[in-house]
N, C-alpha and C positions, 0 to 999 in steps of 0.2 A: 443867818440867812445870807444867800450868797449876794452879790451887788449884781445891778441888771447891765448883762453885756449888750442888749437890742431893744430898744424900749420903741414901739410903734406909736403914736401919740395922732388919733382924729385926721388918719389916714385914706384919702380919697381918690380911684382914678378908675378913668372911663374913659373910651374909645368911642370915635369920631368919623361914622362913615356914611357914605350917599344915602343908608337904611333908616340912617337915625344916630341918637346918642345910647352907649353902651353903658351903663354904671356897672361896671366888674365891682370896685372895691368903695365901701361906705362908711366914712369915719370907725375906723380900723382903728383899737387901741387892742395892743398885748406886748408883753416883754419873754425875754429870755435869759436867767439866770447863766453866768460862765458853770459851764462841766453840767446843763441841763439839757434834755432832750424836751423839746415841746411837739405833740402831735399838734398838726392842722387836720381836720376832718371835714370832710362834705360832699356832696353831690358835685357830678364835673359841672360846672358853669357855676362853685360858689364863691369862685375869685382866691383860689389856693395859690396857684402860679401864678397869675397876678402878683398879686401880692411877693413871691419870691420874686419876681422880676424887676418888680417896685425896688424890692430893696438891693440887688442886684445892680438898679438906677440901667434896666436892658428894656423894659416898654417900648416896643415899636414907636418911633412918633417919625411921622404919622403914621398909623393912626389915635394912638393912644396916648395918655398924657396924666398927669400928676397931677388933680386940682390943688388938694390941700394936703396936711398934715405935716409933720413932721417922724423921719428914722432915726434915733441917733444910736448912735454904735460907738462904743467906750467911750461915751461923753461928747463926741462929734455929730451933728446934723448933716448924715449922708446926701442929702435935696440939696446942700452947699456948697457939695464940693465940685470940683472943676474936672474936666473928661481924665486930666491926667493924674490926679489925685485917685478919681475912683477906679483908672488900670491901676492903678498901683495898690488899690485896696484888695480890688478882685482877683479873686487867685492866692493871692498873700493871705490876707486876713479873712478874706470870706470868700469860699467855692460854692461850686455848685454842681450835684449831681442828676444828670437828668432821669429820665425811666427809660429811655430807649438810648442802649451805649452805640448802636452803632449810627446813630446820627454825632454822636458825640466824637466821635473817634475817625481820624484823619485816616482812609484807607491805602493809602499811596506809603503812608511812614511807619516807620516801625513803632512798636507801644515803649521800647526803649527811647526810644527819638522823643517821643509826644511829651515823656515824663519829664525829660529832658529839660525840653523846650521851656515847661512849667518854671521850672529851678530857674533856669536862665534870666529868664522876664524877670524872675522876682529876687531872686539873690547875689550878691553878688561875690561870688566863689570861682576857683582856679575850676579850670575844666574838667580834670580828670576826679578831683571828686563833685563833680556835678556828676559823673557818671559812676561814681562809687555810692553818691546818695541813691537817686535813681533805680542803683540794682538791689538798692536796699528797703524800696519800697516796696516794691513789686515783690521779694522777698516776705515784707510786713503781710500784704493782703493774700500770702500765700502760694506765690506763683515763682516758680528756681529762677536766678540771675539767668540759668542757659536761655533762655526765652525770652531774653531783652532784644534780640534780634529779629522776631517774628513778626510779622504783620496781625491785623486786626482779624481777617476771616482764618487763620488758624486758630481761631482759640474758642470757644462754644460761647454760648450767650453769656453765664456766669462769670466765664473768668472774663470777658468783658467788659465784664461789670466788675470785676476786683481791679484793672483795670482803671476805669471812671473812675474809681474810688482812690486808688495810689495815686491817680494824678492830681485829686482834690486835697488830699492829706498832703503833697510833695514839700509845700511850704511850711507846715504845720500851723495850719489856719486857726483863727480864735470860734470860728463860726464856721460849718457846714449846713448849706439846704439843699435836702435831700429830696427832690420830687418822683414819686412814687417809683423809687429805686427798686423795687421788686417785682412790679407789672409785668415786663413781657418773662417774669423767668418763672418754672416750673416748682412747686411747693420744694423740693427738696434742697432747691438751690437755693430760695425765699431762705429757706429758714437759718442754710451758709451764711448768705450774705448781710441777715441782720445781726447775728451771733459775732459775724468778725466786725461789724460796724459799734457793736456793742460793745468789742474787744476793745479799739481804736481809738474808743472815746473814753474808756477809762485811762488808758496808755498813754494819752495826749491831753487829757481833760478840755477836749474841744467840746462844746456845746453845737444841739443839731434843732433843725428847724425841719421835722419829717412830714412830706406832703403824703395824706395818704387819704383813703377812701372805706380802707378795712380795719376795721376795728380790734381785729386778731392779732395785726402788726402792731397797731397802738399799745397793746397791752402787752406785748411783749419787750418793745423797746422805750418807751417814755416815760416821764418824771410826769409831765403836766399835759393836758390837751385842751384844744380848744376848739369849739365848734362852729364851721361856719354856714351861716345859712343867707345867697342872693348877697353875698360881698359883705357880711357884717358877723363878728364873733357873740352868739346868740349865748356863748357857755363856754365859763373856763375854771376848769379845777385840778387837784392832781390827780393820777392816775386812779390810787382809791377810790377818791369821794363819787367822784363822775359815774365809775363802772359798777359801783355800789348803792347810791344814791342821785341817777339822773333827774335833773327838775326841768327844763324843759321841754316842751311835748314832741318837739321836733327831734331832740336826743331821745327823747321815750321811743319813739316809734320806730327811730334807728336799732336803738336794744330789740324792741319785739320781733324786729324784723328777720331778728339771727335764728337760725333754726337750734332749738335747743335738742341735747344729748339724752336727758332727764326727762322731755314732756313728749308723749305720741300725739303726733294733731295731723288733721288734713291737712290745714293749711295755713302757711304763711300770715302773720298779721301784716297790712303794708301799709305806708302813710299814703293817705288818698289825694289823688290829683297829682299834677306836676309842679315843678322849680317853676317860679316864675319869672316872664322875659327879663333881660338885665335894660331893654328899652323902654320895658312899658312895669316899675316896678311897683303895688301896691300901694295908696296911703297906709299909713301906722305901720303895723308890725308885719313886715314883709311874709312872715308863715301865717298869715289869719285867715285866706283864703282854704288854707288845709286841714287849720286845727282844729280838731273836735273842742275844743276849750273857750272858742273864742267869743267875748265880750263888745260890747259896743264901739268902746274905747279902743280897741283893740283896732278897729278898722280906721280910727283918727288918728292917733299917735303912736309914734315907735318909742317904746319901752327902755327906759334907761338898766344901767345894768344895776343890779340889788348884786350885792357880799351875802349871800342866805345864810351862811355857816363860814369858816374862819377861810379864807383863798378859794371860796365858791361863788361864782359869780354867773347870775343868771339875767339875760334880760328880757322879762314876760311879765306881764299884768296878772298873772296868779299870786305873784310875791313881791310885796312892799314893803317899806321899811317898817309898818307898822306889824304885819302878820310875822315879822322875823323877829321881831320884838316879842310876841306873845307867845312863839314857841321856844 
């Protein structure tokens, strides 16, 4: 087993405004194996970017703020380090790709320049191969050196985004978080852009932390996933066990919710009700206002997470360590 390059450890942070207190993120524990892909999954407002921003150490403050936990990343406690420590991580050692490149992307400079720029901050190399690596990226994610000269609105959304992504890869980071890197672009491109991110990561054995929302992506590109539901990882296993054996009701009803190939139905099955506010967040187990499953207990106390089967980890009052004992 590989050694954990990101270990999340009772991770907490909420946002502070004239409306009230925000709780985005709730004692957040998960890791990431080097040369692993982990999905994050959940509804928008379940604290996915959060959390990437968290580790990032880019939380607006104010309004937002870090109560507790602990990141450490190869052994280091990221919450410790100093502004100039974490420039010098970010980019280096850990990028980040957003879902919409052209907020990402300087319109005024060329994507030659931008790449550039990356190299520069972080390495410390003669100029001319700063611009030998550079055409060499762009190259990797599939775009000719001739086109180191162009601007950002010459190039379609895709290459854009190949693009955001040679300039994340420029240093050859130990960690990439990818937040829903496929969103504004059209199924054809989606399925380019994970295939060469797929490429990238065997080629480099960087490890990705994929924010995403679609389940289709998950299964195509990730080792492990974990699910979040109201700022808290409700469910984590690898890729198999999960899409083959979901145990919580809230991943249940995610599954049911996919329109199957195989079954003719009128209609959709949906999980009832909405996300609830991250101001006003329930006692006990944040989904018990939705769940067809729920228990007394279940409205008093949040559910620690149970190991149900060997890296499956589920946190719900259906399953304790006694019932996992008996099966």
């Amino acid at each position: 087993m590989n050694d954990n390059l990101l270990e999340i450890k009772n991770l907490s942070i909420e946002y502070v405004t004239e409306d009230g207190r925000f709780k985005a993120v709730n004692d957040l524990n998960l890791k990431i194996r080097v040369g692993e892909t982990l999905g994050f999954v959940g509804e928008t407002g379940a604290g996915k970017t959060t959390t990437a921003l968290g580790i990032m150490r880019l939380v607006p403050n104010p309004p937002g703020r870090i109560v507790q936990g602990e990141i450490i990343f190869e052994g280091e406690n990221l919450l410790e380090k100093n502004i100039k420590e974490m420039t010098s991580t970010r980019g280096n050692k850990i990028s980040m790709i957003f879902q919409d490149p052209m907020t990402s992307l300087n319109p005024i400079m060329t994507v030659g320049k931008q790449i550039e720029e990356v190299i520069k901050l972080h390495q410390d190399i003669p100029k001319n191969e700063i611009t030998i690596r550079a055409e060499k990226m762009l190259e990797t994610v599939g775009i000719r050196k001739e086109r180191f000269n162009d601007f950002p609105h010459q190039f379609s959304g895709g290459m854009k985004q190949r693009v955001v992504i040679a300039m994340a890869l420029a240093c050859n980071p130990k960690l990439i978080i990818a937040d829903e890197p496929t969103t504004a672009l059209d199924v054809t491109i989606q399925a380019q852009v994970l295939e060469l991110m797929k490429e990238l990561k065997e080629k480099f054995n960087t490890s990705i932390l994929l924010i995403t929302h679609d389940l289709g992506v998950v299964a195509e590109i990730c080792d492990y996933v974990a699910i979040m539901y109201a700022g808290s990882a409700i469910e984590y296993a690898n890729i198999e066990r999960l899409f083959n054996n979901p145990l919580h009701p809230y991943t249940v009803g995610l599954f049911n919710s996919i329109p199957s190939l195989d079954e003719d139905v009128d209609k959709l099955t949906v999980i009832s009700g909405t996300p609830p506010d991250p101001s006003h967040l329930p006692m006990g187990c944040r989904f018990h206002p939705r769940c067809p499953h729920v228990m007394e207990k279940c409205k008093e106390n949040f559910p620690q997470a149970i190991e149900v089967e060997e890296g499956h980890f589920v946190s719900c009052f259906l399953y304790n360590k006694e019932t996992v004992k008996e099966e």
